[in-house]
DSSP file (Angstrom, degrees, kcal/mol; ACC not computed):
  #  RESIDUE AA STRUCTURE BP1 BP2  ACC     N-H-->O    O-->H-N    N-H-->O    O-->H-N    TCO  KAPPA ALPHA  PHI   PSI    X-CA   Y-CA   Z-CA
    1    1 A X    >         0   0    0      0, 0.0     3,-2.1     0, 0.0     6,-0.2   0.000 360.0 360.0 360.0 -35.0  179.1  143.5  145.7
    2    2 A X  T 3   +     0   0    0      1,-0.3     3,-0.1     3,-0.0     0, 0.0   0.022 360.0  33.1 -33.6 115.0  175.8  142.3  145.6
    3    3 A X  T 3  S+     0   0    0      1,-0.2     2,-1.9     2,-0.1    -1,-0.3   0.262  92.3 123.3 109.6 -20.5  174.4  141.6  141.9
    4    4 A X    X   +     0   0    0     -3,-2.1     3,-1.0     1,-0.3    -1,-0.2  -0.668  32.7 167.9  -0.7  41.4  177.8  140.8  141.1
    5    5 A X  T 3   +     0   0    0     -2,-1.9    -1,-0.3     1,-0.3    -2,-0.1   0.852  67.0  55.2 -91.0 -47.7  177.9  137.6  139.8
    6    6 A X  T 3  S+     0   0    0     -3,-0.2    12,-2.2     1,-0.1     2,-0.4   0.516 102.9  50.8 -30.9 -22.6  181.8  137.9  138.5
    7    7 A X  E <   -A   17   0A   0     -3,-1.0     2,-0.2    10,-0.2    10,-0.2  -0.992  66.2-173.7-155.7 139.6  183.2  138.6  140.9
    8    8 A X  E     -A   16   0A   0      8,-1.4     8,-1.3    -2,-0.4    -3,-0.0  -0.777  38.1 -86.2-145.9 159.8  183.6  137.4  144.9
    9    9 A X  E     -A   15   0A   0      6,-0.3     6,-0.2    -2,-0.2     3,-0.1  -0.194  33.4-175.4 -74.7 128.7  184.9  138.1  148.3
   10   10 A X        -     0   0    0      4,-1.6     2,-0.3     1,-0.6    -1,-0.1   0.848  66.6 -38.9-106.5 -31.3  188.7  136.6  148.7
   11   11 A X  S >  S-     0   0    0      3,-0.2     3,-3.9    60,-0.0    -1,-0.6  -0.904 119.6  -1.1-179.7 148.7  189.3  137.3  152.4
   12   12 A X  T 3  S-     0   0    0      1,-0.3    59,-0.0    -2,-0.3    -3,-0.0   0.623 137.8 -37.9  29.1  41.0  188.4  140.5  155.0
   13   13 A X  T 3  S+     0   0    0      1,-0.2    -1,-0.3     0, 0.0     0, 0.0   0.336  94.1 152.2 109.4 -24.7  186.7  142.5  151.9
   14   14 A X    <   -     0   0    0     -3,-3.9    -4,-1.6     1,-0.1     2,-0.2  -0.007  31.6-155.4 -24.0 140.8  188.9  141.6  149.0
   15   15 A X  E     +A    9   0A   0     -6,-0.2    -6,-0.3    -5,-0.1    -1,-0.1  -0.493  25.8 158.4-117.7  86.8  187.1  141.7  146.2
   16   16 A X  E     -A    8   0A   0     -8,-1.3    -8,-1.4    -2,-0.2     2,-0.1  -0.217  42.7 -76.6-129.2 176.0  188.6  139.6  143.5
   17   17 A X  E     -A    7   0A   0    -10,-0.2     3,-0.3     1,-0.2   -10,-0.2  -0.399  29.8-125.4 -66.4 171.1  187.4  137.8  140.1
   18   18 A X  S    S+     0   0    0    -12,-2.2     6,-0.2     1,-0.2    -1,-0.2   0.368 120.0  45.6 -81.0 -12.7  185.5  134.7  140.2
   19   19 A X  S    S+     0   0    0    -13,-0.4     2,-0.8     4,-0.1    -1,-0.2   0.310  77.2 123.2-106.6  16.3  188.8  133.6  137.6
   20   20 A X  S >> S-     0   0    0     -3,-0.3     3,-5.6     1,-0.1     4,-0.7  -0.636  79.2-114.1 -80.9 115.8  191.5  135.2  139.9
   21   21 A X  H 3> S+     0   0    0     -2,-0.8     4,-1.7     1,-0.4    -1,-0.1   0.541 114.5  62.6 -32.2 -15.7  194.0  131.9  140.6
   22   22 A X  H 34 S+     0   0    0     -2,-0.5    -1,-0.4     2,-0.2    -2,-0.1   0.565 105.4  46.5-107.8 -15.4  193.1  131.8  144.5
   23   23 A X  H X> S+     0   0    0     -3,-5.6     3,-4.3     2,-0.1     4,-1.0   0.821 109.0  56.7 -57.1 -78.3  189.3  131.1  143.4
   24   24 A X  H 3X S+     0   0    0     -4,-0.7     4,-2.0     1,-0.3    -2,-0.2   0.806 111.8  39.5 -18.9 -54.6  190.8  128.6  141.1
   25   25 A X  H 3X S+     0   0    0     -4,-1.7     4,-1.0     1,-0.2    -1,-0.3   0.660 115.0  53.3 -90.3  19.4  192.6  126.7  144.1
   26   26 A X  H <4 S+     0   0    0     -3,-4.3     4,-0.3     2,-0.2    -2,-0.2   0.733 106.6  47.4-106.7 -46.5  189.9  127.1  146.2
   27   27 A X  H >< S+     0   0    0     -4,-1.0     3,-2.2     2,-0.2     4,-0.4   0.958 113.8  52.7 -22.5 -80.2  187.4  125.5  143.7
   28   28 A X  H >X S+     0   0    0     -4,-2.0     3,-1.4     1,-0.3     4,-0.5   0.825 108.1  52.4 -37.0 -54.1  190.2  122.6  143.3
   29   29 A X  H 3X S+     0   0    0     -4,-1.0     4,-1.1     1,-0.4    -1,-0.3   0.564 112.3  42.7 -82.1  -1.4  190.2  122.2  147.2
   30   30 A X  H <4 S+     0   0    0     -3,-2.2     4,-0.5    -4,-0.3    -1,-0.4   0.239 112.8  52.4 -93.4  16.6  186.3  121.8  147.5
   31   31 A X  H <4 S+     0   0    0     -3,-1.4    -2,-0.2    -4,-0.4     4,-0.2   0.394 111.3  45.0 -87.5 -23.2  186.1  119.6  144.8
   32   32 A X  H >X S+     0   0    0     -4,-0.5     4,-3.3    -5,-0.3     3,-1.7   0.914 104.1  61.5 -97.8 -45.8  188.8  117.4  146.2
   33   33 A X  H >X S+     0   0    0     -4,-1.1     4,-2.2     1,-0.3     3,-0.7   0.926 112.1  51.0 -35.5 -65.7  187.0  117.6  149.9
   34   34 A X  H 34 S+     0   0    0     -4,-0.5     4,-0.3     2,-0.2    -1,-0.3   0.450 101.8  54.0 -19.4 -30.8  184.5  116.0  147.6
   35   35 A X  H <> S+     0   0    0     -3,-1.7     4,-1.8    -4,-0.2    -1,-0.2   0.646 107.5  46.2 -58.3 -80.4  186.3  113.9  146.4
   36   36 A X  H <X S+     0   0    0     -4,-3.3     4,-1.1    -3,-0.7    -2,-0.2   0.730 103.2  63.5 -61.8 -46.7  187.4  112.5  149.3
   37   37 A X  H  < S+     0   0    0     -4,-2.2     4,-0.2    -5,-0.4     3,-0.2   0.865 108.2  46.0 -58.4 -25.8  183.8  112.3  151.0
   38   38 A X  H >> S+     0   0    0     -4,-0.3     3,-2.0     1,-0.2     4,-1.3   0.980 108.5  55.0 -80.3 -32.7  182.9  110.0  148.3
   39   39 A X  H 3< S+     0   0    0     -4,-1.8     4,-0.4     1,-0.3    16,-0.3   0.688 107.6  48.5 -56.5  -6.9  185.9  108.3  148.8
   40   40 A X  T 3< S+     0   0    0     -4,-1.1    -1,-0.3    -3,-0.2    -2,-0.2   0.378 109.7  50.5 -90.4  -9.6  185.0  107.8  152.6
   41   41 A X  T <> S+     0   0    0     -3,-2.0     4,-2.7    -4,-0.2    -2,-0.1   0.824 110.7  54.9-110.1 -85.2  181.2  106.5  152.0
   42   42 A X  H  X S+     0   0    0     -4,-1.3     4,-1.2     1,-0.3     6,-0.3   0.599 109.1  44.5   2.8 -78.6  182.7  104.2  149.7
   43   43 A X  H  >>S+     0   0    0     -4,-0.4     5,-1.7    -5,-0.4     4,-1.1   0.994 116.3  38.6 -21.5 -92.5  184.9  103.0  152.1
   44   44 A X  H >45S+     0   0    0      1,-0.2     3,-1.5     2,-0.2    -2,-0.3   0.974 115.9  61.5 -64.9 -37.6  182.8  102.5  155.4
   45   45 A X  H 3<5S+     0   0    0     -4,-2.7    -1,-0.2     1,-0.2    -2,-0.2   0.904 109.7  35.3 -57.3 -50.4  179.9  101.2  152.9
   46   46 A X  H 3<5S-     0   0    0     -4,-1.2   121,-0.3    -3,-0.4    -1,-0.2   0.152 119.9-104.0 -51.8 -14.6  181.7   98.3  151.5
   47   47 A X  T <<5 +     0   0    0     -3,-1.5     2,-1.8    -4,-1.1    -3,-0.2   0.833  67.0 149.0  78.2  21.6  183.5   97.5  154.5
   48   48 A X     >< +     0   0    0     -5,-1.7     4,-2.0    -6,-0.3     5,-0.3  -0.477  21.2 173.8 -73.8  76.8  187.0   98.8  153.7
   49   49 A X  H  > S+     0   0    0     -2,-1.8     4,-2.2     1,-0.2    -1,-0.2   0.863  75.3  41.2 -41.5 -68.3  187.6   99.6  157.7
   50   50 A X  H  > S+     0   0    0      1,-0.3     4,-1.2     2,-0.2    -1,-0.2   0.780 119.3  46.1 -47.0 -58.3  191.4  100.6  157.5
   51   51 A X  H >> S+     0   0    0      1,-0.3     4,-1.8     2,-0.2     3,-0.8   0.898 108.2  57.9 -47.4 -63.0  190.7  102.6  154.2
   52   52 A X  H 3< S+     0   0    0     -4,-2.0    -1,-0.3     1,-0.3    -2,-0.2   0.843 110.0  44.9 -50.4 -41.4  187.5  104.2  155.9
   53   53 A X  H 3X S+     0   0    0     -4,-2.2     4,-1.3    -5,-0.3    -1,-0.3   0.975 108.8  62.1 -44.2 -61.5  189.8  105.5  158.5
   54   54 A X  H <X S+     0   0    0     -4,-1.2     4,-2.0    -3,-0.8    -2,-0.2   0.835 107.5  39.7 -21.6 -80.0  192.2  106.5  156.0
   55   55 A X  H  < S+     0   0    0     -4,-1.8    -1,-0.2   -16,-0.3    -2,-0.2   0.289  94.3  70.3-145.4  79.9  190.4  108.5  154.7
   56   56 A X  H >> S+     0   0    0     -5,-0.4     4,-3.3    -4,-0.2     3,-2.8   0.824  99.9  59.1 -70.9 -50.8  188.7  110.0  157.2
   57   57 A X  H >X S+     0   0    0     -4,-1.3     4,-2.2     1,-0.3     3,-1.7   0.918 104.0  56.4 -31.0 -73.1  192.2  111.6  157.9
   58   58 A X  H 3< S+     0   0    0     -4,-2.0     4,-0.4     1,-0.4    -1,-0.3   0.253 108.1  40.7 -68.7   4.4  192.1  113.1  154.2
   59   59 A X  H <> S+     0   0    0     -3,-2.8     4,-1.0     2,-0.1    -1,-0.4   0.355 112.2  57.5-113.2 -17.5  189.0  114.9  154.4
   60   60 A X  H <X S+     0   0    0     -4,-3.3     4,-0.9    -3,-1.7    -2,-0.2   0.980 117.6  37.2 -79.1 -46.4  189.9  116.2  158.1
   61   61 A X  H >X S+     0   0    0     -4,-2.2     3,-1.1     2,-0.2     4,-0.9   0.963 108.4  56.3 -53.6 -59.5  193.1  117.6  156.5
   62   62 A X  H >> S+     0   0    0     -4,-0.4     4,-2.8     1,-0.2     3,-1.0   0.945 111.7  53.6 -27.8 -48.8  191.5  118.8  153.1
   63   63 A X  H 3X S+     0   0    0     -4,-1.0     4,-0.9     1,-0.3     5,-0.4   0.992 105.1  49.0 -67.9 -46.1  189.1  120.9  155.9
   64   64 A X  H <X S+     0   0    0     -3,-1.1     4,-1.4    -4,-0.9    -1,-0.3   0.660 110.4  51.2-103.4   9.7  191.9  122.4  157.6
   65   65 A X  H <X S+     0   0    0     -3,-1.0     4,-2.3    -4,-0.9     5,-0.4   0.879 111.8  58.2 -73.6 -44.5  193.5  123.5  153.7
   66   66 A X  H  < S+     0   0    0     -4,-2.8    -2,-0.3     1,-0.2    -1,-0.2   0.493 109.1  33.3 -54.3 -15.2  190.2  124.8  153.6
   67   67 A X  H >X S+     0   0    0     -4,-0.9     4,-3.0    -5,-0.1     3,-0.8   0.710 116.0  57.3-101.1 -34.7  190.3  127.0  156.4
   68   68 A X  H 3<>S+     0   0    0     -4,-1.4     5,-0.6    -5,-0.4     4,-0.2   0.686 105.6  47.1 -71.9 -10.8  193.6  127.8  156.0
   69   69 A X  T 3<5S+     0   0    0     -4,-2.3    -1,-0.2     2,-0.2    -3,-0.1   0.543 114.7  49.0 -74.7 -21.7  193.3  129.2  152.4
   70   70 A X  T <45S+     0   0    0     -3,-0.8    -2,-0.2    -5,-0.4    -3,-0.1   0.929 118.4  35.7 -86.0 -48.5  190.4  131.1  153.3
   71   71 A X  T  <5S-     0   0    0     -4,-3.0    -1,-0.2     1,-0.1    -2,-0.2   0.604 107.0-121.2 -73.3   3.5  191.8  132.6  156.3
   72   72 A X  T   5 +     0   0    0      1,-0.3    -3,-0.2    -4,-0.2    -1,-0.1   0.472  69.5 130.4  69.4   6.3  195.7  133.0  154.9
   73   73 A X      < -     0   0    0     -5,-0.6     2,-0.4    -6,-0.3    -1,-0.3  -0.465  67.4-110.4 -78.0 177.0  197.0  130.9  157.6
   74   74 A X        -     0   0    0     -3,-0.1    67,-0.1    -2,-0.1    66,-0.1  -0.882  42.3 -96.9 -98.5 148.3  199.1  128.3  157.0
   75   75 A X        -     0   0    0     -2,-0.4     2,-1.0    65,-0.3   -10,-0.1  -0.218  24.5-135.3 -51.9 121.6  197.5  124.8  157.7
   76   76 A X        +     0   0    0    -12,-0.2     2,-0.4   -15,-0.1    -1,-0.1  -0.752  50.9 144.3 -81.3  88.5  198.3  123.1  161.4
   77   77 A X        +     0   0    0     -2,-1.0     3,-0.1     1,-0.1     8,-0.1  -0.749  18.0 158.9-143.0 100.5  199.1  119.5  160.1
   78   78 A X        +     0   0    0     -2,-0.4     7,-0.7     1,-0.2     2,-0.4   0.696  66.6  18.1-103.9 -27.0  201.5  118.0  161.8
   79   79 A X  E     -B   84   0B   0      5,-0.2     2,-0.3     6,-0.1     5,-0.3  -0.999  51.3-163.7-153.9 168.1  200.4  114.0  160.6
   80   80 A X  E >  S-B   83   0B   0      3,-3.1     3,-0.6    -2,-0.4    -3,-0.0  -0.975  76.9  -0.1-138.4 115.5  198.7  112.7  158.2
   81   81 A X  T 3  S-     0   0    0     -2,-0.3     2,-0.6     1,-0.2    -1,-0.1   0.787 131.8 -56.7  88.9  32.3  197.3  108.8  158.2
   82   82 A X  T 3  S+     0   0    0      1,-0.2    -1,-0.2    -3,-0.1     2,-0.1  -0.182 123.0  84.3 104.4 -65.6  199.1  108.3  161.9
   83   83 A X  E <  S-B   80   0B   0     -3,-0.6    -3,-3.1    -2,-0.6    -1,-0.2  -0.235  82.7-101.0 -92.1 168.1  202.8  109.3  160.8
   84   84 A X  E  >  -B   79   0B   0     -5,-0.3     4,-2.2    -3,-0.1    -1,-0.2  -0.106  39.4 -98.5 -75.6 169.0  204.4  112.5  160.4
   85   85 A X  H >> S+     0   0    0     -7,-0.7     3,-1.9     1,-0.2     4,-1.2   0.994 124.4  49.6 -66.1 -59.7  204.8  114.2  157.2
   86   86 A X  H >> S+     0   0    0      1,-0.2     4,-2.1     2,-0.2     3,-1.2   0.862 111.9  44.7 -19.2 -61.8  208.2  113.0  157.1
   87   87 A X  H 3> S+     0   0    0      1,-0.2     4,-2.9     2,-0.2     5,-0.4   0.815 110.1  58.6 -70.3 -15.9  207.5  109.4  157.8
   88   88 A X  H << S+     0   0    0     -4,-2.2    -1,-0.2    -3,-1.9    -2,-0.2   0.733 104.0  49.5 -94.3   2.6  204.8  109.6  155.5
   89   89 A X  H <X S+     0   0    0     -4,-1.2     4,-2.1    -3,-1.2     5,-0.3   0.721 106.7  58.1 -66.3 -39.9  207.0  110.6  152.7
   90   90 A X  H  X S+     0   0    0     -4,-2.1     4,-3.4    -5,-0.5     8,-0.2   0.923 101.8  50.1 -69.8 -32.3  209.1  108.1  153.5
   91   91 A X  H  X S+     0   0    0     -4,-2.9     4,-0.8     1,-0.3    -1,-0.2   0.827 105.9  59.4 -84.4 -15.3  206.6  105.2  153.1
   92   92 A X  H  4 S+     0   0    0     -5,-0.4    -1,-0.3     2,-0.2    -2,-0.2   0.799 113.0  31.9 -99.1  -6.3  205.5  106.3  150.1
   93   93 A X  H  < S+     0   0    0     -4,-2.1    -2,-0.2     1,-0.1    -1,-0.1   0.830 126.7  37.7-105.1 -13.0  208.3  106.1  148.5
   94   94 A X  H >X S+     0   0    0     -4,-3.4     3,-2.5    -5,-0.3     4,-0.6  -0.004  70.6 154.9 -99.9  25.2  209.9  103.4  150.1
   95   95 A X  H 3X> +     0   0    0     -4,-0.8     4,-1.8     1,-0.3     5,-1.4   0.659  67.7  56.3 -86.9 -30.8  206.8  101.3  150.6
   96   96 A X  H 345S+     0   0    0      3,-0.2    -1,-0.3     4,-0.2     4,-0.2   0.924 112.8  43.9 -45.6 -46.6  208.6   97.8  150.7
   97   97 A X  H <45S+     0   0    0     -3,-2.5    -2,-0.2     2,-0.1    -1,-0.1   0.994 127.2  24.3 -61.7 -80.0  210.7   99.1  153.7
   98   98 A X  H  <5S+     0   0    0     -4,-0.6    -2,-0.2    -8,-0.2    -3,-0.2   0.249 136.0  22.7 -76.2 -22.9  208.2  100.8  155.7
   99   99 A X  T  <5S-     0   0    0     -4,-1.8    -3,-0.2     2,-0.3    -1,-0.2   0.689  89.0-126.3-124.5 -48.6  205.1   99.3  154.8
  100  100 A X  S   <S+     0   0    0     -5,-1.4    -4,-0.2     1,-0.5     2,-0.1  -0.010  70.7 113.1  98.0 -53.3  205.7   95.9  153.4
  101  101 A X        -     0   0    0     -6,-0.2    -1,-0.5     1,-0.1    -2,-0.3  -0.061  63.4-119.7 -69.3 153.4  204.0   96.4  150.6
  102  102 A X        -     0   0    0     -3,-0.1     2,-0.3    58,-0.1    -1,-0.1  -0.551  39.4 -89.8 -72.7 136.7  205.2   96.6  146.9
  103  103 A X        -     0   0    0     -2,-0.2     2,-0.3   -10,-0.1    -1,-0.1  -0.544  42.1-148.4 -56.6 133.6  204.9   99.4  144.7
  104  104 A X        -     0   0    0     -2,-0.3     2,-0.6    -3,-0.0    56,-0.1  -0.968  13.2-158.1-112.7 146.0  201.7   99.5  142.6
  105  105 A X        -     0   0    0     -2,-0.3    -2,-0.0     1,-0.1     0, 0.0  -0.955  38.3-115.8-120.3 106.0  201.1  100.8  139.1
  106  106 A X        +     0   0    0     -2,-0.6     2,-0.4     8,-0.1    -1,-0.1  -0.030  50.9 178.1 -11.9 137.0  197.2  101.5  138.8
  107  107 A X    >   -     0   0    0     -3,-0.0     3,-1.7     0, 0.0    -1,-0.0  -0.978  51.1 -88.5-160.4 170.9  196.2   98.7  135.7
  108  108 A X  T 3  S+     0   0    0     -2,-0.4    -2,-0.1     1,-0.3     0, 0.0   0.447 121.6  56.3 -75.9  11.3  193.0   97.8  134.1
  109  109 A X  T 3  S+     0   0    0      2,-0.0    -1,-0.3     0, 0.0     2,-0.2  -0.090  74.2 124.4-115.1  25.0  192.3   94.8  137.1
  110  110 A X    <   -     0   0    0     -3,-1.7     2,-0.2     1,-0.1    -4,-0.0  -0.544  66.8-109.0 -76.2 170.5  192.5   97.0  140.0
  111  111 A X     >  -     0   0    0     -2,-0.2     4,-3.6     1,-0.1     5,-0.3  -0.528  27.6-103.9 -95.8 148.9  189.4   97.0  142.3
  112  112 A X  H  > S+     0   0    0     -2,-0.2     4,-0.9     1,-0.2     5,-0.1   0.804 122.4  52.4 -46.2 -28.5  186.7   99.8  142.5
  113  113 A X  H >> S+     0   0    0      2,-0.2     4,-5.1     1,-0.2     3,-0.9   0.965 109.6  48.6 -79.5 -45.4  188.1  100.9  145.8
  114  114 A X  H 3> S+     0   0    0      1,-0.2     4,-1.7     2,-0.2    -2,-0.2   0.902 113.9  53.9 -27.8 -59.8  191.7  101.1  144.4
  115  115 A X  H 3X S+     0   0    0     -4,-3.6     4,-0.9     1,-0.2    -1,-0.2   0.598 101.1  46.5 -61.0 -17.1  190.3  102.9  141.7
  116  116 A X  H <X S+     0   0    0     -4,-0.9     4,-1.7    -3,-0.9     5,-0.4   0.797 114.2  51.9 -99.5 -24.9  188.5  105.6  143.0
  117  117 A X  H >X S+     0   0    0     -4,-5.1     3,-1.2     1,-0.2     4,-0.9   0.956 105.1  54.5 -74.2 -15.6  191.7  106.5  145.5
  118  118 A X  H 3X S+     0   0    0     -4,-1.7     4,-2.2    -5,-0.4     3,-0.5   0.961 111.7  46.5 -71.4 -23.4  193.9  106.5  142.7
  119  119 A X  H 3X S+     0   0    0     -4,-0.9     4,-1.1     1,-0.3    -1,-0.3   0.762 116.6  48.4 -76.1 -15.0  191.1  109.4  141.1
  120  120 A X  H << S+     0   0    0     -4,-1.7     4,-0.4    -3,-1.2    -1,-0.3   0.504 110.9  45.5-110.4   3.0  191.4  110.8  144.2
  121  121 A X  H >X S+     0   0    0     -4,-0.9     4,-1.9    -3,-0.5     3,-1.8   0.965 113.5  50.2 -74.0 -58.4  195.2  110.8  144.3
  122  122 A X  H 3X S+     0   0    0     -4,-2.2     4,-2.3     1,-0.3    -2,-0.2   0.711 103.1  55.5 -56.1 -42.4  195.3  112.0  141.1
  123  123 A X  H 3< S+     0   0    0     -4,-1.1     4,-0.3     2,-0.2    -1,-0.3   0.612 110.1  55.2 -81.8 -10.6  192.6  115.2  141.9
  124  124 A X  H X> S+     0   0    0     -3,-1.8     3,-2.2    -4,-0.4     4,-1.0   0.900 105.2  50.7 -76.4 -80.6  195.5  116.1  145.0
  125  125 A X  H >X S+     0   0    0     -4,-1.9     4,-1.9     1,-0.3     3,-1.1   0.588 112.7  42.1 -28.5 -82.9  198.2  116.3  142.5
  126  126 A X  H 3X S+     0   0    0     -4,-2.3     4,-2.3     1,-0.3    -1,-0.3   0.850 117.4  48.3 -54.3 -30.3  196.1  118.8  140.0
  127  127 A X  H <> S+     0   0    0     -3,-2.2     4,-2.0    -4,-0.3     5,-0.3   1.000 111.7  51.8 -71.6 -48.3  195.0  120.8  143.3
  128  128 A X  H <X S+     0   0    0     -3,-1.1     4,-2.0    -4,-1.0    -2,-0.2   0.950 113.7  42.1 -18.5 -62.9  199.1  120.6  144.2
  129  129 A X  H >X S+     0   0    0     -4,-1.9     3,-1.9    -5,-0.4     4,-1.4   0.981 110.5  60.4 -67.0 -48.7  200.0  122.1  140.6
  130  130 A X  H 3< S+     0   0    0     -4,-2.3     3,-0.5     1,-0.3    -1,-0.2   0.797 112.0  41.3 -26.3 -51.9  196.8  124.8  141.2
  131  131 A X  H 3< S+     0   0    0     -4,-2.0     3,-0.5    -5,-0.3    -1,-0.3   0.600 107.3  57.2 -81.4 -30.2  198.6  126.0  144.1
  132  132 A X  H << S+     0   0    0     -4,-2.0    -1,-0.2    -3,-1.9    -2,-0.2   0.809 101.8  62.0 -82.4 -28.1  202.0  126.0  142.7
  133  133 A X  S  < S+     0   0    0     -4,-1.4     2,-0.5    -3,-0.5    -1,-0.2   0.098  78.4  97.0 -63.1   1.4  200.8  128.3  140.0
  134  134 A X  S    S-     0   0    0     -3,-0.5     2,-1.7    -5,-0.3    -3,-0.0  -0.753  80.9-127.2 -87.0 138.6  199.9  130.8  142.2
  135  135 A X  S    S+     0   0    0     -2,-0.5     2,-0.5     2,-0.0    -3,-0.1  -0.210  75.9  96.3 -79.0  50.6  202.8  133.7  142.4
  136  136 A X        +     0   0    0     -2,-1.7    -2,-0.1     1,-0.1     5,-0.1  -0.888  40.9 178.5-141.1 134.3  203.1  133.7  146.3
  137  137 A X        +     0   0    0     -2,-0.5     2,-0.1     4,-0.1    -1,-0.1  -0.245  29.9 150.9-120.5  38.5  205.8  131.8  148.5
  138  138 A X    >>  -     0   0    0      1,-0.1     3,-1.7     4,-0.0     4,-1.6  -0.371  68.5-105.6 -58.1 160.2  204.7  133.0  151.7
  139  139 A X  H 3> S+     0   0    0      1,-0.2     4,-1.9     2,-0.2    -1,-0.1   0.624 116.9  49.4 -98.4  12.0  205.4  130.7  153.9
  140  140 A X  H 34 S+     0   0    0      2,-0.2   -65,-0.3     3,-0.1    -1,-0.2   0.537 104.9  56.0-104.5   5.4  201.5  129.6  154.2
  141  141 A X  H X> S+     0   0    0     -3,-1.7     4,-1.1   -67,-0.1     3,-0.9   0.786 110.3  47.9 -94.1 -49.9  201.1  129.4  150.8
  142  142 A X  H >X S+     0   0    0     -4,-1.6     3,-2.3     1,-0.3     4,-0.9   0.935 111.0  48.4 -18.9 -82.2  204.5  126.6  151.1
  143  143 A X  H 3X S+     0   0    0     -4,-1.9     4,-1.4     1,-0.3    -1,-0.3   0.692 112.3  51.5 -71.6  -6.6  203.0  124.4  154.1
  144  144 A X  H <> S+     0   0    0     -3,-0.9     4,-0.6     2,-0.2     3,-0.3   0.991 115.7  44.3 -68.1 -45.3  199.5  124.3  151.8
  145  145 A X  H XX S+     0   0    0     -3,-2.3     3,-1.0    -4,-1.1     4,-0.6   0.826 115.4  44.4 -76.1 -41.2  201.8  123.2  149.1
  146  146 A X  H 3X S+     0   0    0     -4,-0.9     4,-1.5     1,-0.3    -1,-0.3   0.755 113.1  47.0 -85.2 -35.5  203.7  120.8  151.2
  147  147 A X  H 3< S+     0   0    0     -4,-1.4    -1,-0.3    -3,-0.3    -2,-0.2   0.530 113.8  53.4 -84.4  -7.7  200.6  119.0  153.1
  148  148 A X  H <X S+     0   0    0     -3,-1.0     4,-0.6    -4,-0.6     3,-0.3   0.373 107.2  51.2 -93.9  -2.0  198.9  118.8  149.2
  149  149 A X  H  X S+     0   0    0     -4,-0.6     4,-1.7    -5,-0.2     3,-0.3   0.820 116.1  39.9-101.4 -29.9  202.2  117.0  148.2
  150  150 A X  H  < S+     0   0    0     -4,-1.5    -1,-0.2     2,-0.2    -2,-0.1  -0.220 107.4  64.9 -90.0  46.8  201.7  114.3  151.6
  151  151 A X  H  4 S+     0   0    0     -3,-0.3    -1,-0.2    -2,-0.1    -2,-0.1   0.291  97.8  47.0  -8.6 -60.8  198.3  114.3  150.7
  152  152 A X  H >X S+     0   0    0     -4,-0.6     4,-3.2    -3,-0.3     3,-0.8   0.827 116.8  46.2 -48.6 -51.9  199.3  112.6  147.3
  153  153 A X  H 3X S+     0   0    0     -4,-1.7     4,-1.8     1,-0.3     5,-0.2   0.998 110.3  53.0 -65.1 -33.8  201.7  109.8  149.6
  154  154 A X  H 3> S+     0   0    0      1,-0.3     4,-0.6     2,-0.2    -1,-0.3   0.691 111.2  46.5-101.4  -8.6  198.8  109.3  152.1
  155  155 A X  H <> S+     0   0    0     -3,-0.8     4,-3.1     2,-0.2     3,-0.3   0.795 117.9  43.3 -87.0 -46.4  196.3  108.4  148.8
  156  156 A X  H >< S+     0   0    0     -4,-3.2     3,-2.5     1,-0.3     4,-0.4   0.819 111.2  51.6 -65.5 -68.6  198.9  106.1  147.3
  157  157 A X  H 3X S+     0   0    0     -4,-1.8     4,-0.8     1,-0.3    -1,-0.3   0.508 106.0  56.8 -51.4 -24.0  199.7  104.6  150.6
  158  158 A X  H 3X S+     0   0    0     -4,-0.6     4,-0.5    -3,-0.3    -1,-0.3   0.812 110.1  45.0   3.4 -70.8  195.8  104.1  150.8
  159  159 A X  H XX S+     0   0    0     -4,-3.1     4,-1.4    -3,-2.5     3,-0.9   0.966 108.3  59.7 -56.2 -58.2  196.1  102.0  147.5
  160  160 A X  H 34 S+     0   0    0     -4,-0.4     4,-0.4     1,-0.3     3,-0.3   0.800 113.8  34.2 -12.1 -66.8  199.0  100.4  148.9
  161  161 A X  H 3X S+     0   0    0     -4,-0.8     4,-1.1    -5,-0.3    -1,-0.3   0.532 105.5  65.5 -92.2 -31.8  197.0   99.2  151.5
  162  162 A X  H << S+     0   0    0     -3,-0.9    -1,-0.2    -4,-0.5     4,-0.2   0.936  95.3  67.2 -53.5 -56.6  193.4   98.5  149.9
  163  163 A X  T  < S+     0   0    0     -4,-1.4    -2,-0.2    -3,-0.3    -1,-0.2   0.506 102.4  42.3 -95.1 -11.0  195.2   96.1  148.1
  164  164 A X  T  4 S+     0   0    0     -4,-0.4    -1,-0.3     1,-0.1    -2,-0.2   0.706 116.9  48.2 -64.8 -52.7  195.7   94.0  151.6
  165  165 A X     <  +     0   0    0     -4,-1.1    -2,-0.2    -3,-0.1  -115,-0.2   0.148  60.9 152.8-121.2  44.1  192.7   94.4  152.8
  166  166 A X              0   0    0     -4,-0.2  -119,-0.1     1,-0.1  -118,-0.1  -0.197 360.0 360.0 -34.4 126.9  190.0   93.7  150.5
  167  167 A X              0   0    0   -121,-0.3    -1,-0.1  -118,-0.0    -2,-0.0   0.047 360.0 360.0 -22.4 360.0  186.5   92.6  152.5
């Protein structure tokens, strides 16, 4: 494979294109592990504690999409931000109940930290649809899909929550 530049290693020798859809979500999920690290510097520079916690979470999970895509297991992620996936469905959609908090709609006076999780909310969803466009419904291609859709709650509940605790 060497001299190859098209074309790359998918798993135990595979050889696939460098455009074959499982690069493509693989690309998505290091860009969003990116993503997330800036959103984590950000954080802890600025003094967001909670957030900086936050998302620590969301780059320790993004790593274990990352191992699990490469190695075709399914991700071990059982909570995400504290709560279970479940609960953490629940608070994002029900964030008045569960949280306290109010829904928020992103607008042109949110605060930088606000802003950069909603970009980083936003960059889960597209990695979500990446993954949803792949033809396999094994059931470790599902729990990737289902820990990138609480991935999405646990950035809004983020915002949610930024918006409390400002420095």
């Amino acid at each position: 494979m060497r001299g190859d530049e098209e074309r790359t290693e998918l798993r135990a020798g595979e050889i696939v294109s460098k455009c074959d859809p499982r690069i493509e979500l693989r690309g998505q999920i290091d860009s969003l592990l990116a993503q997330a690290v800036l959103n984590c510097a950000y954080a802890e520079h600025f003094g967001y504690t909670n957030i900086s916690l936050g998302t620590q979470d969301i780059v320790r999970v993004i790593k274990e999409l990352m191992r699990a895509e490469a190695t075709g297991d399914a991700p071990e992620v059982r909570s995400i931000l504290g709560m279970s996936l479940d609960e953490l469905r629940e608070a994002s959609y029900n964030p008045k109940s569960e949280l306290g908090l109010d829904h928020y709609y992103p607008d042109e006076h949110a605060d930088l930290m606000t802003a950069h999780l909603n970009i980083l909310r936003t960059d889960i969803r597209q990695t979500e649809r990446a993954a949803c466009c792949l033809e396999d419904d094994s059931k470790e291609m599902k729990a990737l899909r289902l820990i990138l859709n609480r991935l999405s709650s646990a950035a809004y509940v983020l915002m949610l929550e930024c918006r409390s605790e400002r420095p």
